[in-house]
Steps between C-alpha positions, in 0.01 A plus 500: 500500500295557774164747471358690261533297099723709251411502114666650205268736311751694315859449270705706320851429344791612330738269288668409187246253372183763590412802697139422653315144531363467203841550321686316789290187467570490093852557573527157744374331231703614227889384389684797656829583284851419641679730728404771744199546623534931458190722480634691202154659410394599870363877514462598842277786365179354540537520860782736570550877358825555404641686765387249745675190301785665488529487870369160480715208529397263237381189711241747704407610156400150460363458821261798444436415145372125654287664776309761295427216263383296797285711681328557183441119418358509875274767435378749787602393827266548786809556829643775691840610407617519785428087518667435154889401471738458266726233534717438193864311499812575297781275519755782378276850500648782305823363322503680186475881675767332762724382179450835330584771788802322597622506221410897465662534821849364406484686140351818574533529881256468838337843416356325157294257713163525432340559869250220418709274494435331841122533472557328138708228574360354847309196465156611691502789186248253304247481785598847634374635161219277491376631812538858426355469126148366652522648887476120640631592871504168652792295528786580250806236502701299261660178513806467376582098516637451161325348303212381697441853578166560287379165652575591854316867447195352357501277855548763724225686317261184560568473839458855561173472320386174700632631823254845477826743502367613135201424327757511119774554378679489206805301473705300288911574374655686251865497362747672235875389548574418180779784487867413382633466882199307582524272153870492579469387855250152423730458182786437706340285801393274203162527526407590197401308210727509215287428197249706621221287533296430843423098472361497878580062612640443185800266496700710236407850767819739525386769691219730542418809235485812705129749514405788630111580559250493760198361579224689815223352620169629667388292764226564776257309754283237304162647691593881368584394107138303503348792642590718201430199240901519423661267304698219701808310347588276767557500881793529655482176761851464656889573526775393668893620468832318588851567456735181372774655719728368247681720247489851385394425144443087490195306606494235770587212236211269675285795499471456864433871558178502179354199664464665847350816318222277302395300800496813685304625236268253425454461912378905479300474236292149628554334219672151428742385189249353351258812444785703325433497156806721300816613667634791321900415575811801567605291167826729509652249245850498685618134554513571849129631576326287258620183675457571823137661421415154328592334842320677697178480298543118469529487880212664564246419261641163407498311138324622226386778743378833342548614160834729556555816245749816487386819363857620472569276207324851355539748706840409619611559841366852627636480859302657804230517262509183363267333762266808465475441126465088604181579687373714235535194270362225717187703544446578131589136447191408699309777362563352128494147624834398331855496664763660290791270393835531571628633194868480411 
């Protein structure tokens, strides 16, 4: 990444196994129970008044639940809004107010419709809302890449951040489409697990155990966060991104495709095999990912190579913001100097 050095100075989450970092990082830690991975205890309130999360699509609930809680572990921010963007992926965006109205419409008729419907379900609605809630009026976009979506958002961000186009932004992913069409759907393309348990490269892995959460991130130019005495995390050195070309749900079985992206990656960033010291891995535990994600890594960093670990083993498999809540791990993993296992 060519130009100006991007750190992380600020995190904030929502998920099942803790809403903020302090409760996040216990969670990784911690046996998480079998099955879903559902926020039953999420109040929007905190952040939301009630007519506005009623007009809220649940995942940009998330998504603004994660930035408020983000900017406030960054503490005051020294940039122009009009140089701060929000860039924040969603693999599926508003499912559950999609799911609901339609079925309004065929029960009750078009005129029941709620008019917010399009503004709820669209999948830029998390970082639309973002912007909006704290007037950032930079660059506003979102994603949408499946489930590399948070990871590809908090990329853009960097390079936007590197490049001078902003001087921070917030960014990360956010998801809720655990509703019983979007259940239904990964049921029956067999990729879920069915004794609900997440046991990322384990032989005996059936499947992955659906999430929903979200994870933002403040990032900003390294010489502007030491300037205020902020807290840094960790810098953001390099990305890359590749397509396998290969199927619409199935890996390259060599990993050919992964092994391109880390080389890339590492290429970007300046750094060699050898320096990487914890790769935190998609870990979907579906036969088909696991093994071809175990390929790829051996390619690339070779035998033992780095220590290898799966946060969704807890917090299951979150989709566009699973590699939003990823990043949020890695850096509190290097913050507490300890790399959660992968449970399960």
């Amino acid at each position: 990444m060519n130009g100006r050095r991007v750190v992380v100075t600020g995190m904030g989450m929502v998920a099942s196994c803790g809403v903020g970092p302090a409760a996040f990082w216990e969670g990784l830690l911690a046996e998480p129970p079998p099955g879903e991975r559902r926020l039953t205890t999420f109040d929007p309130s905190p952040w939301l008044g009630p007519k506005e999360a009623r007009r809220t699509d649940r995942f940009a609930q998330f998504a603004v639940a994660a930035a408020a809680m983000a900017l406030e572990d960054a503490g005051e921010l020294h940039a122009d809004p009009d140089r701060c963007g929000v860039i924040i992926g969603s693999g599926v965006g508003g499912l559950e107010t999609l799911e609901k109205q339609i079925v309004i419409c065929h029960t009750k008729g078009p005129g029941r419709v709620s008019p917010f419907l399009v503004p709820m379900m669209m999948a830029n609605a998390g970082a639309a809302n973002v912007s909006m809630r704290f007037g950032w009026r930079g660059p506003c976009e979102t994603p949408v890449t499946a489930c590399a979506a948070g990871t590809h958002a908090i990329a853009n961000a960097a390079r936007m951040v590197a490049s001078g186009v902003i001087d921070a932004a917030l960014t990360g992913g956010s998801e809720a489409a655990m509703t019983p069409a979007g259940i239904a759907g990964f049921t029956n393309m067999t990729a879920l697990s069915d004794s609900g348990v997440s046991r990322p490269f384990d032989v005996a892995r059936d499947g992955f155990v659906i999430a929903e959460g979200g994870a933002v991130l403040v990032i900003e130019a390294l010489d502007a966060a030491r300037e205020r005495g902020a807290r840094i995390y960790g810098e953001i050195l390099g990305s890359a991104s590749t397509a396998d070309a290969h199927h619409v749900t199935a890996p390259d079985p060599d990993g050919g495709g992964a092994v391109r992206c880390m080389d890339l990656a590492l290429a970007d960033a300046g750094v060699t095999p050898g320096e990487i010291r914890q790769i935190n891995g998609h870990g979907t535990s579906t036969p088909l990912n696991d093994i071809a994600e175990a390929r790829a890594i051996g390619k690339v960093f070779g035998t033992p190579g780095p220590p290898v670990t799966s946060t969704k083993g807890v917090t299951g498999h979150a989709l566009g913001a699973a590699g939003a809540l990823e990043a949020a791990a890695v850096l509190l993993s290097t913050a507490g100097a300890l790399i959660p296992p992968p449970l399960g």
